[in-house]
N, C-alpha and C positions, 0 to 999 in steps of 0.2 A: 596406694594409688597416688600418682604425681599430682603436685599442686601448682596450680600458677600465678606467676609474681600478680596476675591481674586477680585472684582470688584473693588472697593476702592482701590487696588494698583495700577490696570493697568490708572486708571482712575488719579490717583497722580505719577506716573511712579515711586513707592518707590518701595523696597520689600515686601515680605508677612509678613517676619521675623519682621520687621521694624510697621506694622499696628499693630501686633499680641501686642507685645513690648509695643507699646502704648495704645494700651486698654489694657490689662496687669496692666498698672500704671493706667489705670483712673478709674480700678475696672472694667470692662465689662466682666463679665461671661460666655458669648454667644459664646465669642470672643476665637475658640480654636486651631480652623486649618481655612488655607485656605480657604477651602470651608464652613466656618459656615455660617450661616444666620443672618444678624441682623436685627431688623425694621428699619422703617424710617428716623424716630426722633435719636434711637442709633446712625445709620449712620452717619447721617447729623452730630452729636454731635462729634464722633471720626472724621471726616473729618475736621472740624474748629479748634478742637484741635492740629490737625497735621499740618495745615495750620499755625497757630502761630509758631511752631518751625522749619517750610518751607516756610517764606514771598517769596523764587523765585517764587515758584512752579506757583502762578497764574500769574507770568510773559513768562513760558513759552508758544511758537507757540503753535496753536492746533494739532491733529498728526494728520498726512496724510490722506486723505479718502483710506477709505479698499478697495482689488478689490473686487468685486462683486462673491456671493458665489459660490462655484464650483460643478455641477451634473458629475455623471458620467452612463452615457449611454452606457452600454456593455463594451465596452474598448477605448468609445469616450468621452472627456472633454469637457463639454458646461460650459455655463456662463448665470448667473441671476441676473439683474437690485437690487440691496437692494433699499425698501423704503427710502425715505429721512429721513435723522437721523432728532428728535427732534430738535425746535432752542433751548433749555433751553444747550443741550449739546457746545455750541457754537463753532459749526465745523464748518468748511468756505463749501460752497458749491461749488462745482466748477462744469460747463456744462459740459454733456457727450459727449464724444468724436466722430466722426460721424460713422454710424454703421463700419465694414470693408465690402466690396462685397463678394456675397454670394458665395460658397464652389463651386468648380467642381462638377456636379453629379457623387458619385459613386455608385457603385455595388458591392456586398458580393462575394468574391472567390467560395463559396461553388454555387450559381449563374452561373458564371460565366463558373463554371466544369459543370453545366447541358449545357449549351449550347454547350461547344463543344465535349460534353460525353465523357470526363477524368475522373478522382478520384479526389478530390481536393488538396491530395502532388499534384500530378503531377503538376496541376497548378500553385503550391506556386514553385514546383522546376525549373517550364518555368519561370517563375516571377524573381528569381534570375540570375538561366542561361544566361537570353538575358537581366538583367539590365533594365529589366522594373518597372517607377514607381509605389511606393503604394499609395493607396488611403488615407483617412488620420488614416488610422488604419491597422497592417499589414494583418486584415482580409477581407480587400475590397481592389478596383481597381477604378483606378478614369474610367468613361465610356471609351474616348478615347482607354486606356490603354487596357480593356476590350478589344474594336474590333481590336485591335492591334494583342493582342495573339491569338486571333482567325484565322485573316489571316496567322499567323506564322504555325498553328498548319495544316490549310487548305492547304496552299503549299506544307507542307512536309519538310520547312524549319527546323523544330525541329530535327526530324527522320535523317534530312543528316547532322545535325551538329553535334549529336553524334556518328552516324556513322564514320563522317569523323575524329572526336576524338579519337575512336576507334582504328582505320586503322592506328591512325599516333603513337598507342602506348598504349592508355587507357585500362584498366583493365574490366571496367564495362560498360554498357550498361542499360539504364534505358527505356525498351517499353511498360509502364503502362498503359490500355488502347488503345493502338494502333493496329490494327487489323494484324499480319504479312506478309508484300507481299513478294514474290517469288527471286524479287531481293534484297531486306534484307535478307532473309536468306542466299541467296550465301556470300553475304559481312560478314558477321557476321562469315559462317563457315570458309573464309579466316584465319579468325583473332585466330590462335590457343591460342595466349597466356590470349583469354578471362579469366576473374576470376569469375565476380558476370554477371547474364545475370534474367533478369525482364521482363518476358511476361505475364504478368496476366492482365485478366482482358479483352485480346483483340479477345476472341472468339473462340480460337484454338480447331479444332476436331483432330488434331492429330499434333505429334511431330516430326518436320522435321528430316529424317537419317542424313542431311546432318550434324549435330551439335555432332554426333559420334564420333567425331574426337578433339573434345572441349576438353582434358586433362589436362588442367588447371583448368575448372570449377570448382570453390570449393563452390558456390548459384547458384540455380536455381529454381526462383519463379514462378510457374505456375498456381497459383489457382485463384478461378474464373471465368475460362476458360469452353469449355463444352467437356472436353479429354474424347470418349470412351473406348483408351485402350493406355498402355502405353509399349513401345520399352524395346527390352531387354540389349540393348546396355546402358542403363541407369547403371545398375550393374556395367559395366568397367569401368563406368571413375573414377580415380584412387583418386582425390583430391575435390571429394564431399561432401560438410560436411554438407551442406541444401539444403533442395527439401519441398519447399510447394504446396499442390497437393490439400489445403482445396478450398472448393466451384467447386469441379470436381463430381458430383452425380452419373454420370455412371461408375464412378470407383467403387462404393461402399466401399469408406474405412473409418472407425468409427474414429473420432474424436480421442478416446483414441489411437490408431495408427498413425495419425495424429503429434501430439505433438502441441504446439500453434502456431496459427497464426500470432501473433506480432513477427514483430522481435528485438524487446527487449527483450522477453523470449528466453530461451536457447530451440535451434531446436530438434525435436526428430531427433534417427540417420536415415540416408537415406536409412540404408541396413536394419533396420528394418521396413520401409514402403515399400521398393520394396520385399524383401521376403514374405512377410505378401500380397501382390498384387498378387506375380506370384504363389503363395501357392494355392491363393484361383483359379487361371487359371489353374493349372497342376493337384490339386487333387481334389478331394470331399471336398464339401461346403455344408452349409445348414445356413437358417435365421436362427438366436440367439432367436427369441425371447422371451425374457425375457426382463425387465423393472423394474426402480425401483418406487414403491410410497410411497411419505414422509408424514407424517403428523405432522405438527409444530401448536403451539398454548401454550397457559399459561397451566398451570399447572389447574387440576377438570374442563377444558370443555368436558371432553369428548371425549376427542381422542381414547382410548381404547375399551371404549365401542362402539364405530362408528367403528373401526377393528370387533370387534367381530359381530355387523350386516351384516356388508359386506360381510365378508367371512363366516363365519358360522350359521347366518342368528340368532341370540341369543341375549337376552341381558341378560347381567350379569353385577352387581354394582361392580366393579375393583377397589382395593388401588391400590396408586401413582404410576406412573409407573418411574422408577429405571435405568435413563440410556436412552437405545434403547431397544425395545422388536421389535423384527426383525419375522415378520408371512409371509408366502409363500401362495400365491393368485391364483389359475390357472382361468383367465379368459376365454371365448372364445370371438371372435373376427372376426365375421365373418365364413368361415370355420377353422381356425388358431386358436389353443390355446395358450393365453400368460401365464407365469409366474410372476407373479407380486411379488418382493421384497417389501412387505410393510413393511416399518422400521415408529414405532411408539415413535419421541421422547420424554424424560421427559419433562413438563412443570416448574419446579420450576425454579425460577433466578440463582441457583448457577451452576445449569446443563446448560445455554444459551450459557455461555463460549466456550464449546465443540462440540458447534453443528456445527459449520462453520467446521470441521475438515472430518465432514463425510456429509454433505451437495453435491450433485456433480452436473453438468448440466447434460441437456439432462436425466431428472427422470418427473413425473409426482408428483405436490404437490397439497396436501388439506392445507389450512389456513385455524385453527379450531379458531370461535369463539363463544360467549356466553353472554346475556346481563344481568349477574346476578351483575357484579362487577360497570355495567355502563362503562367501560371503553374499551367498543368494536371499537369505532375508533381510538382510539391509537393503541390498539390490529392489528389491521388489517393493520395499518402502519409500524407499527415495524416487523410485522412479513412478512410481502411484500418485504418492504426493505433488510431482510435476503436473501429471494428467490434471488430478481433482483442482490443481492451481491457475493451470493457464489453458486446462483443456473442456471446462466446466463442465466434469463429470462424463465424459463421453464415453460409450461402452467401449469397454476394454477388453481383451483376448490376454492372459499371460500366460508365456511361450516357454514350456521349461526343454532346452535345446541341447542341443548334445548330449543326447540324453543316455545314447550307448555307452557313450565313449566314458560317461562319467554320470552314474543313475543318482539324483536328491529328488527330495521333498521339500517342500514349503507348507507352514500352516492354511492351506486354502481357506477350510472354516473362519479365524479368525480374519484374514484379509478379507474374504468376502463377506463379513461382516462389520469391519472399517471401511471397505470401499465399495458400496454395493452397485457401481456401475460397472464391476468386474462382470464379465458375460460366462467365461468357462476357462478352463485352466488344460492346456495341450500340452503333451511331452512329443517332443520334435526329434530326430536326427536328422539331418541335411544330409550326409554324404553317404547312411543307411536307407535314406528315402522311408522315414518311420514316422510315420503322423502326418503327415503333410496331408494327404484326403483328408485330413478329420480335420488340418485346419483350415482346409479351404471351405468346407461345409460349415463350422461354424463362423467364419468369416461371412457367406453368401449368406447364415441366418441372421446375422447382427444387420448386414443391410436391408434386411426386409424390413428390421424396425423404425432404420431412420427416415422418416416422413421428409424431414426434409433435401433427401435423393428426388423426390420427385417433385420439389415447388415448381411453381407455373416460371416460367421465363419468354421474354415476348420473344416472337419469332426474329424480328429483323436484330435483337442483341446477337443471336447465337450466330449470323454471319461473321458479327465481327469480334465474339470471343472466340471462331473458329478460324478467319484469318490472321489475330494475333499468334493464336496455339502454333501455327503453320508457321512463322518466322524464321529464319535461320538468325538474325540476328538477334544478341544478347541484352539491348538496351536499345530505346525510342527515345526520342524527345516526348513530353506532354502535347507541343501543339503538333506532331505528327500523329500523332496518336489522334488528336482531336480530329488531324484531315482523313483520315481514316475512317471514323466514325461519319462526318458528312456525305463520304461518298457512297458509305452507305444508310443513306438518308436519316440518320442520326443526326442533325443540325441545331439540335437543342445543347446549349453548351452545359447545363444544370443536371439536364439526362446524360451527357458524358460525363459529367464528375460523377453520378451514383452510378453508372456502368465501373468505371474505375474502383471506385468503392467495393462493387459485386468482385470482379477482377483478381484483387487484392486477396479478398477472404479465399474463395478458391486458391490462391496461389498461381494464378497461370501468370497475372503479369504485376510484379509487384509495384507501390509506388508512394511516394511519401511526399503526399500533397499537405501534409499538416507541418511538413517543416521548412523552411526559407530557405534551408541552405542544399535541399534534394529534391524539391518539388517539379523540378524541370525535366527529371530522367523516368522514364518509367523502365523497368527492368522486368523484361517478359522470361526470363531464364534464371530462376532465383537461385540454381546451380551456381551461374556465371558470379551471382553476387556473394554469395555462402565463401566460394573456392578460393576467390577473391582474398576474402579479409580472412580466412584458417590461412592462406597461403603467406601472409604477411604475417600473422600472429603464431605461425609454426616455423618459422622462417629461419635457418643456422646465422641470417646476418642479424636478428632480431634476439635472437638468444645469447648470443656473444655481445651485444650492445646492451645486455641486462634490460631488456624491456625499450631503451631506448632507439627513436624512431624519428627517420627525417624523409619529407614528402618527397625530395631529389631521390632516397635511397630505392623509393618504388620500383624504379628501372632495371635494379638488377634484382628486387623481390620476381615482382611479376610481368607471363612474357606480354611481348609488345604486342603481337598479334591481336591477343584475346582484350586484353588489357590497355588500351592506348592511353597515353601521359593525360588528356583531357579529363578522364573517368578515374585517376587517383586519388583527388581533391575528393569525390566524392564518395568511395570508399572509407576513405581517413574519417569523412566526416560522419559517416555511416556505422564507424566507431565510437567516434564518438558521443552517439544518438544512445549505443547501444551500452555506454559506458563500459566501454571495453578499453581507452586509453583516455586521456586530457592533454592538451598543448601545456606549453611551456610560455606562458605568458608574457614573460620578460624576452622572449625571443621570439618576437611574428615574424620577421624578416626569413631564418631558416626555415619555418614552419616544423618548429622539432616539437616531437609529441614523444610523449611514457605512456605503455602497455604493463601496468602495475601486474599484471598475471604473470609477466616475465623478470619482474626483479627478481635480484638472488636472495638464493635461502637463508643468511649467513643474520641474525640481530644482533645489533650496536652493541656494546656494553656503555652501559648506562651508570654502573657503580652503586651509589645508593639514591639515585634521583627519584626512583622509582622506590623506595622500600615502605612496606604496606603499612605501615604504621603513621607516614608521614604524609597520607595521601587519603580522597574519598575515592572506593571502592566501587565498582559494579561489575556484574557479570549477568552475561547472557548463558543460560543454558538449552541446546538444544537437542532434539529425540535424534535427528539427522542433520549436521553441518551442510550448508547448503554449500556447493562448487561454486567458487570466484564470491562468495561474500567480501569478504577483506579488498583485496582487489575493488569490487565496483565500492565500498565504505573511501578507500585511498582515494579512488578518481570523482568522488563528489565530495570532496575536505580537503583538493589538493592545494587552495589556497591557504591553506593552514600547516603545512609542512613542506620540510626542505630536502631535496635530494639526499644527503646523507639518512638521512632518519626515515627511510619508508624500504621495508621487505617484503615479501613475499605474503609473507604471514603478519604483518601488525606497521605500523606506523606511529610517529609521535606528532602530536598536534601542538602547535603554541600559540596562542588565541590571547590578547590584551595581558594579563602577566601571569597566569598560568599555563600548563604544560599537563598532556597526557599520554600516558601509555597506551595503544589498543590494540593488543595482541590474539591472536586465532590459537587455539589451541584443536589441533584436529582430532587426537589422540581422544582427548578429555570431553570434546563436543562443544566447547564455550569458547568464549570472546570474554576474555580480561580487559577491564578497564580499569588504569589508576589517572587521578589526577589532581596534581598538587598545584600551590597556591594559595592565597586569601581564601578565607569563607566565601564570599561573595561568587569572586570571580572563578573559581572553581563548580562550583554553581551552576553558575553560566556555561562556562563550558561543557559539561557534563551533560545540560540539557540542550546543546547545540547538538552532540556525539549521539544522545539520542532522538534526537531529532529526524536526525539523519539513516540513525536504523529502520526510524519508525516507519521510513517514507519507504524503504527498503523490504522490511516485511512486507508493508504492504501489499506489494505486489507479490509477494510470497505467499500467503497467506498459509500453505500448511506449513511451513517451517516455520513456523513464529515461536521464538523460545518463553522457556520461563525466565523470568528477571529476579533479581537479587540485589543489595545491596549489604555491604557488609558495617557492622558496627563501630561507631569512630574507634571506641575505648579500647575494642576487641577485634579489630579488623581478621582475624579468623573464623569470629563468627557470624554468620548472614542471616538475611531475615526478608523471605517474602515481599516485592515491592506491590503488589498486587493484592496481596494481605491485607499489606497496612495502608495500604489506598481504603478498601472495603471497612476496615475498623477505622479508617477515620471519616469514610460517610456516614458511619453508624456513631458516630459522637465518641467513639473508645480512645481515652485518652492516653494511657496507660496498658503497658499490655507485657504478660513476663516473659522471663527468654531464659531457660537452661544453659548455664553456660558451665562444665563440667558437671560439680558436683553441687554447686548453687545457683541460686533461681534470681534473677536481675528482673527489674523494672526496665520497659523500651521507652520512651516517650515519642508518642508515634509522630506528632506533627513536627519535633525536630528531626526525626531521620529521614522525611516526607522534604522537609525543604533543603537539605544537602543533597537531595538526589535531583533535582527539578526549579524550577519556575512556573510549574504550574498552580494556581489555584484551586486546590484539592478542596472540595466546601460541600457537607451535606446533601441530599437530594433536593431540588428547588422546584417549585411548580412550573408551568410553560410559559408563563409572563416573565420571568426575574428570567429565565433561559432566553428569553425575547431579547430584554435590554442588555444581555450580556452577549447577544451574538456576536462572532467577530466581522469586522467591515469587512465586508470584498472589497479586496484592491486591484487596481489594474496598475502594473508596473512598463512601463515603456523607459525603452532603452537602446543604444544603437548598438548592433553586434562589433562596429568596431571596438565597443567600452564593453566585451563580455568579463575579460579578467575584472574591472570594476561591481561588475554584477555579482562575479564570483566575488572578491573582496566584501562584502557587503552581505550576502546572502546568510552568513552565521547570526546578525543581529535580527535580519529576519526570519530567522528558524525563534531565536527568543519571542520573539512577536508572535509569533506562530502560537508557539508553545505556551505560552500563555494566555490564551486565547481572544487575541486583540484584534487579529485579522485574521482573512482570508486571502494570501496574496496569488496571483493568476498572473503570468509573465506568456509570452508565444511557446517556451518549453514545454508547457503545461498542455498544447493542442494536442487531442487523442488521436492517433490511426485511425482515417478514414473520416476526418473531419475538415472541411476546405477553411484551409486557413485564416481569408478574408472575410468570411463569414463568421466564424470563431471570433476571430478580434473583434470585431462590431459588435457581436452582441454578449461579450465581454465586457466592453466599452460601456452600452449602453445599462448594463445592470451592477455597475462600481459605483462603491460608495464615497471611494478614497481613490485619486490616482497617485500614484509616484513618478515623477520621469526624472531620469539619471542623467542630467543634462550638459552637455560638453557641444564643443563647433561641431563633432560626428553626429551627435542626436538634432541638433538643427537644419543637415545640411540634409535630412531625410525628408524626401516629399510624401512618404504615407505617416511620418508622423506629424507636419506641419497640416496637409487637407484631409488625413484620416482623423489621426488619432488627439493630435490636439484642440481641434475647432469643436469637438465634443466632448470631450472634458471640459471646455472655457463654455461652452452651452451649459450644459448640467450643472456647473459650481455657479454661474451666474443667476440661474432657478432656483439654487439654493436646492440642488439636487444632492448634489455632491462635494467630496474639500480636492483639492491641489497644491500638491507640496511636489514643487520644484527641488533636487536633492545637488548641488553644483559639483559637479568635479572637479574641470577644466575650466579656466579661463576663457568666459566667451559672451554674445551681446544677449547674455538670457531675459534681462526685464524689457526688451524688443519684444518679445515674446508671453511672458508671463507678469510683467507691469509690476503693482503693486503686490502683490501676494508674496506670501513671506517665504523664504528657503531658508532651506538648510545645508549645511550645519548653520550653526546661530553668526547671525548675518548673512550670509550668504557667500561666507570663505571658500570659495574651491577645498575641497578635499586634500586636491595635491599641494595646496600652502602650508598644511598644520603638518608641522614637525614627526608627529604620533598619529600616523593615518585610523587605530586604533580606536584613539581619541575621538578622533572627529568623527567615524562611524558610531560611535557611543552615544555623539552626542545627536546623532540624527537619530539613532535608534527612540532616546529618550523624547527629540520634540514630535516625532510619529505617533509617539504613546500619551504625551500631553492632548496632540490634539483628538485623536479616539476618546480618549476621557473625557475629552470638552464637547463631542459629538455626543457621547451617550448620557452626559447629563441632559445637553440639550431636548433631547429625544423622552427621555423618561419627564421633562419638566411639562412638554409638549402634550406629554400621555394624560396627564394630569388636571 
């Protein structure tokens, strides 16, 4: 069995450096890193020769016996007996210790909430409240504890202790699950100076008057509930800023009116679901139906010619389809005709990128696939995985297609058991005319399920979503679109933004009111926009330029007719949105952009910059590689690499005086990360790189990989980041690691801080989570300083990432949220502002009468801080006075020699004054 030069250290307790060195002199070839292999006899031979220049070493004690290796069970730490080591290794044996007595029985929270029918916060929030212990993990209860809160919950003791909270002054009220009795609501409408009030979930057929009077309300959560009609007194109260009404069905109100559920998500406004309510009660209403169906799949299965069966009942052999080809379906459906939106998307990989942008819930999907390539269950995973990501579970149809020409299977059982909004599984032939009735049939059955084919929509909307649908042209202005809406007595300009909104989700007339730089176009032919930017991003003059892209070149991309010079800018920029390329910073004048999906395949040679041994490791592994990761990773860090150094597949990053590697391995499934440097600043980096993924997953969420990070000593070998996050909530200091044929100690919080900047720290109650929330920041900045925002944006992923803030910029605004409204009340709920400030950020009148007279209100309240960050040379204490900037003094940016530097040092006075904030806060509490 080969041994390695890193076995031979630990085993002589030398260094690596020190073995290598010595086979070095004795001619051993093998002998190169660390981790080489040598045989037996080599071994053996380099160990007696080091042994002569070390006679202590065989006087040294044996080392300790190891503890026994560590499993980890969900987010529980067990322990496993090691075999008895060899005698040849001549470790002492010492008897095992007698077992400890066995654990309390516990039970799982989520348990726990079925039995006394709460939600399971609720339970984790009784579980704090009343100081009851956890079980040995904070997602159980030890039993006891269990029937404890049970009787708490059975008395009513929960109910009258916030209650009586309430009465003596408290703001909020939390009655999640609790069904409302007659004497709660009397107590409750005492209490006028209520804020936040939570009744979901506990049954409610209607909404007490008595809470009319609640004028401080500014939450109120009621979904869940079974409301069949809602009070008009809701309109008055003056300081409402949320109302969730989802999971109320007798309301009939469509999700896209709704706004989300989470309240992590920013709320839709209240006066746009109660209008949109009492609209559809005081006038004419009629079911929408209409629906949309997707069709996703690789590229030649046949998706297009399966539209053209469908609906026109044809087959015709179809080139590639280019984007989205968007066909109108009129089903019938019972006595009821639907309208079927069938958007048919490109299959090529460079097109994957953009589909998540127009993907929506609540649509009806086909997953097309085909067994010509062999590779129909990856297919069918990957593209399932898109659905359950960005199409939140919507019933699915998969289409096994061409099915003559080429007969497979697929594990049905198992995917319909990973995905169970899979509806039925169809074998197709298109140009055999085979299945096609069966899949119109179960098409026409999946739409009887979706309820929401028939939400109520007021009568005078459907004039004017059926005069847009009618357009010949590809694009509107917003305020045409608004003269439109008045003439047909639509004159509310709040009810044309949530018409737009409604609009939008359909797909009839797309439009991007949440961003400043598209809000003006509204695009009724989302064909026109899709064909658009595939035709520029598939383009012979764009593949010969390696990705590289200049807004002049449009002209001869796209023709004039369709396309006019006005509407390029906003393309380009509609790329940008969709992180599909990034400008070129140093050069606004040509307006030259990189389309990172189209660099060449060819990586640098690097030499030994990169060798594993001299760098910290990480990897991502994933079940399915997601299309254009790498790519959209390139276009959000492009501040941090240089043209020579970014391909197709990986990039290099150089960030203050480190350097990383971050390569795509398609083959393998993973994303390699090395990065050298300082301790420190390797660090840093490292947790800026994931940083960056993380924001990336996100929006992914079934492709989220497993993580890794590999060992300094042993960079061959990995170890669980995930793991050893879990063993170090659980206090596990020490943890062993097989590494061939012997068992090593890890030390989990040093491999914990070479991976990160986070503070990794035991589970903590809801107060100590309190004082360590991160600040919500509001960052204001002028788009002419975006490349500054970009420069600066890695120190605030560090701030991030260690959980100092919460920073909120205008990129941040969600689809379908009006911008101007967004930033207010943005504004008004920051704890911290930043503004990036240069002659372009002063020469802005929404930041001088919007955005700065309310910041300098709020930090004058002693609401909020204000840090000035200077870039440019300009008359900023005109503006911001005494109050202190940064960098220290208030040196422009662009004066310090090491712009690195001087980002460093803003990074570090942001984090001084947070700390100064949260002592304040915690002294306050006190």
């Amino acid at each position: 069995m080969p041994v390695r030069i890193y076995d031979i250290s630990k085993k002589l307790g030398l260094e690596s450096k020190e073995i290598l060195a010595k086979a070095k002199q004795l001619g051993i070839p093998a002998a190169k890193v660390p981790s080489s292999n040598l045989d037996k006899i080599t071994a053996a031979y380099l160990e007696e020769e080091i042994l002569k220049d070390h006679p202590d070493i065989a006087a040294r004690p044996p080392p300790p016996q190891m503890p026994p290796p560590a499993l980890i069970i969900g987010e529980r730490v067990g322990f496993v007996q090691l075999p008895t080591r060899p005698a040849h290794l001549k470790e002492q044996i010492r008897p095992a210790p007698p077992p400890p007595p066995p654990p309390p029985p516990t039970v799982r929270i989520s348990e726990v909430a079925k039995r006394v029918g709460l939600p399971i916060d609720q339970v984790q929030a009784i579980v704090k409240e009343f100081s009851l212990p956890f079980g040995s993990t904070p997602d159980s209860l030890y039993e006891d504890t269990a029937q404890d809160l049970a009787r708490l919950v059975q008395s009513g003791k929960v109910v009258e202790k916030r209650l009586s909270e309430l009465e003596k002054g408290g703001r909020s009220l939390d009655l999640r699950g609790f069904p409302l009795r007659d004497e709660w609501t009397s107590r409750i409408s005492r209490c006028k100076h209520i804020q936040e009030l939570n009744l979901s979930n506990g049954g409610l057929s209607t909404l007490p008057d008595a809470f009319a009077e609640l004028n401080e309300l500014s939450l109120l959560d009621l979904s869940g509930n079974s409301l069949e009609q809602l009070p008009q007194w809701l309109l008055d109260l003056p300081k409402l800023g949320a109302i969730y009404l989802h999971g109320n069905s007798a309301l009939n109100l469509p999700t896209e009116i709704l706004g989300a559920a989470s309240k992590e998500a920013d709320p839709a406004k209240p006066r746009d679901i109660l209008e949109y309510y009492f609209r559809l009660q005081s006038g004419g209403k009629r079911p929408l139906n209409e629906a949309k169906l997707i069709l996703l799949g690789r590229g030649e299965v046949g998706k297009t010619c399966l539209v053209n069966r469908l609906v026109h009942n044809q087959f015709t052999d179809t080139a590639m389809t280019c984007g989205i080809s968007i066909t109108h379906w009129k089903v019938k459906m019972g006595k009821e005709g639907i309208r079927l939106h069938v958007w048919d998307f490109g299959g090529q990989e460079i097109q994957h990128a953009t589909h998540q942008f127009f993907l929506t819930e609540r649509s009806l999907y086909l997953v097309v696939l085909n067994g010509r390539a062999g590779a129909e269950d990856d297919d069918a995973e990957y593209w399932l995985k898109f659905v359950k990501t960005f199409g939140g579970c919507s019933p699915t149809i998969v289409v096994l297609n061409k099915f003559k020409v080429q007969p497979f299977e697929v594990d049905e059982a198992g995917l319909k058991e990973k995905y169970p909004f899979i509806r039925e599984f169809v074998e197709t032939d298109c140009e055999a005319d085979i299945g096609i009735v069966d899949l119109r049939k179960n098409i026409e059955t999946a739409l009887t399920t979706m309820e929401h084919i028939r939400v109520s929509f007021p009568a005078e909307w459907f004039q004017i979503k059926e005069n847009l649908s009618e357009m010949q042209e590809p694009f509107i202005s917003f305020q045409r679109y608004r003269a439109l809406c008045a003439s047909k007595n639509e004159k509310d300009s709040e009810a044309q933004e949530t018409l737009a909104v409604f609009l939008n989700a359909l797909g009839i007339a797309l439009n991007f009111r949440q961003d400043a730089r598209l809000r003006e176009e509204t695009v009724l032919n989302p064909h026109w926009l899709t064909k658009g930017v595939y035709r520029i991003i598939t383009s012979q003059m764009l593949a010969e330029s390696k990705g590289e892209l200049w807004l002049s070149s449009l002209g001869g991309i796209l023709p004039q007719d369709e396309y006019p010079p006005q509407m390029h800018l906003f393309l380009i920029e509609l790329m940008r949105k969709f992180e599909l390329c990034f400008p070129y910073h140093d050069d606004p004048v040509s307006h030259r952009y990189l389309v990172p999906e189209l660099l060449g395949k060819k990586q640098p040679t690097f030499n030994e910059t990169f060798l594993a041994e001299n760098c910290v490791n990480y990897r991502y592994d994933y079940r399915i590689l997601p299309e254009g990761l790498l790519p959209r990773f390139i276009t959000r860090t492009h501040v941090m690499s240089n043209p020579m150094e970014r391909w197709r597949s990986g990039v290099v990053l150089r960030w203050e005086s480190s350097r990383a590697l971050v390569k795509a391995d398609k083959q393998e499934r993973q994303v390699i990360v090395r990065v050298t440097g300082d301790r420190e600043n390797r660090r840093r980096l490292l947790a800026v790189i994931r940083e960056n993924f993380d924001h990336i997953h996100s929006e992914m969420k079934e492709f989220r990989p497993t993580e890794w990070i590999a060992l300094e000593d042993n960079p061959d070998e990995w170890v669980n980041q995930r793991d050893l996050e879990t063993f170090h909530k659980q206090n596990v200091e020490e943890v062993p690691k097989a590494v061939g044929s012997q068992v090593f100690s890890v030390n989990v919080a040093r491999v914990l801080s070479a991976s990160d900047v986070v503070d990794t720290r035991p589970f903590v109650s809801t107060d100590e989570e309190a004082k360590r929330a991160p600040v919500k920041t509001f960052l204001s900045y002028a788009h002419a300083d975006e490349r500054w925002r970009a420069k600066i944006a890695p120190n605030f992923n560090i701030l991030q990432r260690a959980g100092l803030v919460k920073i909120w910029c205008d990129l941040e605004i969600k689809p379908g949220h009006i911008w101007d409204d967004e930033i207010k009340h943005k504004l008004e709920e920051a704890e911290l502002y930043v503004f990036l400030v240069s002659a372009a950020l002063l020469d802005s009148d929404y930041v001088l009468t919007v955005e700065l007279p309310i910041a300098q209100r709020r930090f004058k309240a002693n609401e909020a801080r204000v840090i000035p960050i200077i870039i440019r040379d300009c008359s900023w204490k005109r503006y911001f006075g005494d109050v202190q900037a940064l960098p220290t003094g208030g040196r422009p940016v662009k004066k310090w020699p090491d712009r690195d530097s001087a980002f460093h040092d803003v990074e570090k006075g942001i984090e001084r004054t947070i700390l100064e904030m949260r002592e304040l806060a915690s002294a306050g509490s006190k």
